[in-house]
N, C-alpha and C positions, 0 to 999 in steps of 0.2 A: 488464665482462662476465665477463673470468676469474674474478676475485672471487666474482661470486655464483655461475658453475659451481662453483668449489672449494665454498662455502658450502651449495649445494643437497647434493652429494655426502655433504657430512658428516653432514648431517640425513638424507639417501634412509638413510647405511647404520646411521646411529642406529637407525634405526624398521623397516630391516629385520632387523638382528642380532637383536634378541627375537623377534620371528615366526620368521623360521628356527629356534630356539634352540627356540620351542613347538612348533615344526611337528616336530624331530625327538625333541622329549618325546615326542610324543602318537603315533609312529610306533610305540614300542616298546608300546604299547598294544594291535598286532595278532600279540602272541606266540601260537604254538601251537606242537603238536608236529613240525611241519613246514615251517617259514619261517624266515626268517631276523633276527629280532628274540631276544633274549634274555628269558626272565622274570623281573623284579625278586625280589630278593631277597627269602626270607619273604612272596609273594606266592600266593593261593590265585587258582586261574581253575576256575569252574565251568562247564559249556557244557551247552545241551542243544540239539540241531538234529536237524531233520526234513526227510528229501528224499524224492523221488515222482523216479523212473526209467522211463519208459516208450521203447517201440520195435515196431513192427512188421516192421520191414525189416530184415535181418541181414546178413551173410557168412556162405557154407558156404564155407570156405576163402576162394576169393579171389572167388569168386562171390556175386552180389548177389541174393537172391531173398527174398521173403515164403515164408509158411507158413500155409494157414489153420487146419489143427488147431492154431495157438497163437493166432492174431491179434493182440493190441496184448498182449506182455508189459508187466505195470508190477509192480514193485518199490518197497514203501515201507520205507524205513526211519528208524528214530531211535536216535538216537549221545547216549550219555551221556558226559563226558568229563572230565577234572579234571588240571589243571599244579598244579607247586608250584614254585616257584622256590627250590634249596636253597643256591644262593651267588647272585655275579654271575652265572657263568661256568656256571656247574649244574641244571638244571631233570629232575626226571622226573613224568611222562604215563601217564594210564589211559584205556582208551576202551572201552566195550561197546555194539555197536550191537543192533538187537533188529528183522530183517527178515520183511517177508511179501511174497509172491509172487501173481500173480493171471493166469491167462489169459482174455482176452476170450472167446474160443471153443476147441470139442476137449472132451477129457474128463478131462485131466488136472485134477486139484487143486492147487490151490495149497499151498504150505508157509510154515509161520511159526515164528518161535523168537528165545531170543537165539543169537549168533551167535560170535563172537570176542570172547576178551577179547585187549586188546595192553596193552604195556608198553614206552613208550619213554623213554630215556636222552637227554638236548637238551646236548652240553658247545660250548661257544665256545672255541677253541684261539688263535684271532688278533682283535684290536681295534685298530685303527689309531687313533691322533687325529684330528680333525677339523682338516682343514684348508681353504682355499678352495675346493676339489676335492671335498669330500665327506671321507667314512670309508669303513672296510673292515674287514669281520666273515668269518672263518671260522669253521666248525660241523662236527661230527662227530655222529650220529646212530644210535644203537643200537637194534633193537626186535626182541622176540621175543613171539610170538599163535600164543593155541590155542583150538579148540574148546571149549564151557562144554556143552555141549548134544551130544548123541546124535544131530545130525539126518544125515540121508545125503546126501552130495555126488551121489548116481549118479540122478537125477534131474530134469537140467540140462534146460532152463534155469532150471524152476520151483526146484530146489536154493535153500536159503538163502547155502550157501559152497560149499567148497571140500574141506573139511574136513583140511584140512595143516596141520599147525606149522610154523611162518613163525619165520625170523631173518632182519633186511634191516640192514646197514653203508649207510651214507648220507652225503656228505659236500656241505658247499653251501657258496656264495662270495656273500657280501652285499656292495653296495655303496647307500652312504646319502649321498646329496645333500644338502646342506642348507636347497633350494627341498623337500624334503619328496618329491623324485620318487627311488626307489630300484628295486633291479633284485637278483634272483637268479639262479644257474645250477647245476643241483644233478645230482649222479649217484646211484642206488641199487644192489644187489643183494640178492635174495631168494632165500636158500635154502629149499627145501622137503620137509618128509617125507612118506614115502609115506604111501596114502591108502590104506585098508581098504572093501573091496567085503560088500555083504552077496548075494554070489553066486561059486559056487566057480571062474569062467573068465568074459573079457571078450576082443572079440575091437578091436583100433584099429590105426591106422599100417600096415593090411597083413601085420597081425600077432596068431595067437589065441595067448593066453596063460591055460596054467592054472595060475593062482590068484587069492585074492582080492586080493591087496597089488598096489597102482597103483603105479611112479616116476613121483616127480613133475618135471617140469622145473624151472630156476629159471626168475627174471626180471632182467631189467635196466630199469632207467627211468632218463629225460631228461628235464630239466625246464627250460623258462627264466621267472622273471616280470620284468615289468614294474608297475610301480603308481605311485601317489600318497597319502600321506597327510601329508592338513592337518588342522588344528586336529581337530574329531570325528571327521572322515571317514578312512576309508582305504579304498582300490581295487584291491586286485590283478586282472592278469590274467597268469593262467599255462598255457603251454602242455605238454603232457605227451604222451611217447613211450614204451610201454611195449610190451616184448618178451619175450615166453615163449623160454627159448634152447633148444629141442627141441618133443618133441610132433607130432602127425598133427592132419589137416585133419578137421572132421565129413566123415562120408560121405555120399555124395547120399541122398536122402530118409531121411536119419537122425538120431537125436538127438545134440548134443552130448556130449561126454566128457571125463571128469573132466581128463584131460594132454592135451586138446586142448592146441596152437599157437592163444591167445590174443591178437591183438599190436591196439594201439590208440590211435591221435593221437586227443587229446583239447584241449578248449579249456574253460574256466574264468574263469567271472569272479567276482567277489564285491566285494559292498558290506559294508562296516561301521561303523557309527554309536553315537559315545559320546553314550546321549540328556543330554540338558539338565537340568541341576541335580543331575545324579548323578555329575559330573567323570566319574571313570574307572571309575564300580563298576557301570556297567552298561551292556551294548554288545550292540545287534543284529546278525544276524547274515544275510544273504541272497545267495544265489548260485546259478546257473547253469550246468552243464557238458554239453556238446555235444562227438560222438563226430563225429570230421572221417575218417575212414578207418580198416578193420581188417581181421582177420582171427579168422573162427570166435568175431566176438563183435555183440554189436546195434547198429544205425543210431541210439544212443540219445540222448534228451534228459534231462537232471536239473535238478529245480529243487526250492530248499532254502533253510530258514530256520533262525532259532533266536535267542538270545540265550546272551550269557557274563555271569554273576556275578562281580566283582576282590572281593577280601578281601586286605587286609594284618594280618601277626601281628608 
């Protein structure tokens, strides 16, 4: 009976050593500018994805209230996007998204444009070997985004952005199992610059101020995922904690502002699938993210698709 245990064992880890070995091939398959997978070297990744953001129910501060002059905000956007993988260890990222805005009722108009361009920096600082236990990846993450477009922040919530120049330092800790189940835990900070008003005096936080130039607060963000990827498939779900570190509450019956106190638990999921007969060079793209708690921002739901393009040179 010993015998055939030993004899079973040898064969179980025969036939599972290559599936593990696929499973965490096929893992690094869900690079982007924001997880913790690396992009192969001389690898091009094209993305195109479309999400639909809708919300009726808000926070005005820490209060939960609808609005009928807005009714069901929805925000559609689509993200163009492109990695290049320029070593193992190196990858840089473009992204422009191209927003519209819609209120169900009121009299506000909606706004549409493109939005931001950004530009991020992907470096790997630590690779551990794999050993029975898994691997372990550290990443450093650089990105600075500006307005492309003239559109005006001071007409929140219908606004397309923000309209600030963004620098965010990012730093995340991967570990990879070799049943193909993996986990991140990341930190960010966002610096931001002031935001120009097309009006000579704004009044916020308990405070009139004359002139046009906003400070902007920064951000700090928290992140942890969980996921799975096996053979096509991969699964993350990530939860995210994002805080404005300053900024005033909307006032009661009034519109949002641009350095509002933003802060937002968020939940995310996403499916991703390497369809059939195309190995790696083409993967859909679908997902879901749901606002669990906030402040001075919507009770919002998102849902989004798309597909990525792989090219090797």
């Amino acid at each position: 009976m010993m015998v055939m245990t030993a004899e079973w064992t040898r064969i179980a880890r025969a036939l599972v050593a290559p599936l593990a070995a696929l499973m965490v091939t096929t893992a690094a398959a869900a690079q982007s500018a924001d997880d913790g997978f690396p992009v192969e070297r001389r690898q091009l990744r094209v993305t195109l994805d479309h999400g639909v953001d809708a919300w009726r129910t808000y926070w005005e501060g820490t209060r939960r209230r609808d609005n009928e002059n807005i009714g069901t905000l929805r925000t559609r956007q689509t993200v163009v996007s492109a990695g290049f993988g320029v070593t193992r260890s190196l990858a840089l990222f473009a992204a422009l998204p191209y927003v519209a805005t819609n209120a169900s009722q009121g009299v506000l108009a909606g706004q549409q444009g493109a939005q931001d361009l950004s530009l991020t920096a992907k470096l790997r600082l630590l690779e551990t070997p794999f050993t029975r236990r898994g691997a372990i990846s550290a990443f450093v993450y650089g990105t600075g985004s500006t307005p492309i477009t003239d559109y005006t922040p001071d007409l929140l919530p219908l606004s397309i952005g923000l309209g600030a120049r963004r620098a965010t330092a990012r730093a995340l800790l991967h570990y990879q199992d070799r049943t193909g189940l993996f986990a991140d835990a990341a930190i960010a900070h966002t610096w931001r610059s002031t935001v120009t008003l097309d009006r000579p005096a704004y009044y916020t936080n308990g405070r009139l101020t004359l002139s046009n130039e906003v400070a902007m607060p920064n951000v700090a963000e928290y992140s942890a995922t969980v996921g799975l990827a096996a053979g096509p498939l991969c699964l993350p779900i990530t939860f995210i904690d994002s805080r404005t570190l300053g900024g005033g509450d909307i006032r009661r019956q009034d519109m949002p502002f641009v350095s509002n106190r933003m802060n937002a638990q968020r939940l995310h999921v996403q499916v991703m699938l390497d369809l059939p007969k195309t190995g790696k060079a083409v993967r859909l793209n679908a997902g879901m993210m749901q606002v669990l708690h906030g402040r001075n921002v919507g009770l919002s739901t998102m849902w989004s698709g798309g597909f990525t393009l792989v090219r090797g040179f």
